[in-house]
N, C-alpha and C positions, 0 to 999 in steps of 0.2 A: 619645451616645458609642458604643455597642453596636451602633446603627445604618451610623455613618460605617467601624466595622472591619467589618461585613457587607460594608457595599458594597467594601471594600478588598479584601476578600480574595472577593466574587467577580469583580472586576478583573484581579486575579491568575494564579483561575483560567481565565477568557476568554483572558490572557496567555499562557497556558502552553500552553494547547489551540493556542490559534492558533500557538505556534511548533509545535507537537508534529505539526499539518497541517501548515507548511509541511515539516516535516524529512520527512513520509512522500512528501509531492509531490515534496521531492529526491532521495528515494531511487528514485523511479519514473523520477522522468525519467533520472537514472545510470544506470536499468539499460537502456531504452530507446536512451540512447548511447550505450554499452557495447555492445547487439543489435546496434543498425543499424554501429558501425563494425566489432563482427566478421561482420557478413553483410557488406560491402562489400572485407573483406580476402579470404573467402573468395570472391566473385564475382570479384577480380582474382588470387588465387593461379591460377585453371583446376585446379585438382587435378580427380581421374578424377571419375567422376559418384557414384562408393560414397562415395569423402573428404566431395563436399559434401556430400552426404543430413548422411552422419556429426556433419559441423564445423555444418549447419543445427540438426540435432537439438540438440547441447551447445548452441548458442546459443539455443532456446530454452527451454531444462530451465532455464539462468541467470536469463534475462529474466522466463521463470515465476515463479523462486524469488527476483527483486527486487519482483516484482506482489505473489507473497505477503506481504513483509514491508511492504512498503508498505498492504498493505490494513488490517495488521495494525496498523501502529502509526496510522493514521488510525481505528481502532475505538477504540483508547487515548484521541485526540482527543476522538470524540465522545462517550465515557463523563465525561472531565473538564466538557467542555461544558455536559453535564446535571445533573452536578454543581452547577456553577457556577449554573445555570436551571432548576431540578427545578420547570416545572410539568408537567402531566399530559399536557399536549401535546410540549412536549420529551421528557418518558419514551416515548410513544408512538413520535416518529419515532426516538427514537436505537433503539428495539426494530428498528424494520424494517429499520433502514438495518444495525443489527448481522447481523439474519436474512441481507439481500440480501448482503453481505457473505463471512457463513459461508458461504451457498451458497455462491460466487465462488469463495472461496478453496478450499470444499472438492473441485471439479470442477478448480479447477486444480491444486490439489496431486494428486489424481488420475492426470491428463494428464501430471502433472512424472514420478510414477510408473511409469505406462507408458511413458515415451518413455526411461526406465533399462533 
């Protein structure tokens, strides 16, 4: 009996990771179509060449700042994951993939930084 609610609830958890990836993959690709259609309104406005710098820059401070929240909640993902699978080998990759991750997130928040 203790058994079959083990397995329930890490089904559950699996469940919930894998919607929690899919929702950071939605928020990436929104911010993505969100980029590319205000790069494409600004490429048909012709504003002067400062506007575009300008209207390029804001577009990708946004697009950064939909990569970061996305990276963000697919870390969420793969902490429940391992949760869910805590052998040593799961602990291991969810570690680097965290690491690979912070770095990412931490140069591009950076870059979101600078381009303010």
């Amino acid at each position: 009996m203790i058994r079959k609610a083990g397995i329930g609830l890490r089904e559950i958890l699996e469940n919930i990771s894998s919607v929690i990836g899919l929702t950071a993959m939605a928020i990436i690709i929104w911010g993505v179509v969100v980029a590319v259609s205000g790069f494409l309104k600004n490429e048909i406005a012709r504003n002067t060449p400062e506007d575009n710098f300008k209207t390029r820059k804001e577009i990708r401070q946004n697009l950064g700042g939909y990569l970061l929240l996305g990276l963000e909640v697919l870390i969420a993902a793969d902490i429940i994951e391992t949760v869910a699978n805590p052998t040593t080998q799961e602990v291991l990759i969810l570690a680097s993939i965290v690491v690979m991750r912070t770095f990412i997130s931490y140069f591009l928040d950076k870059e979101i930084k600078e381009l303010k």
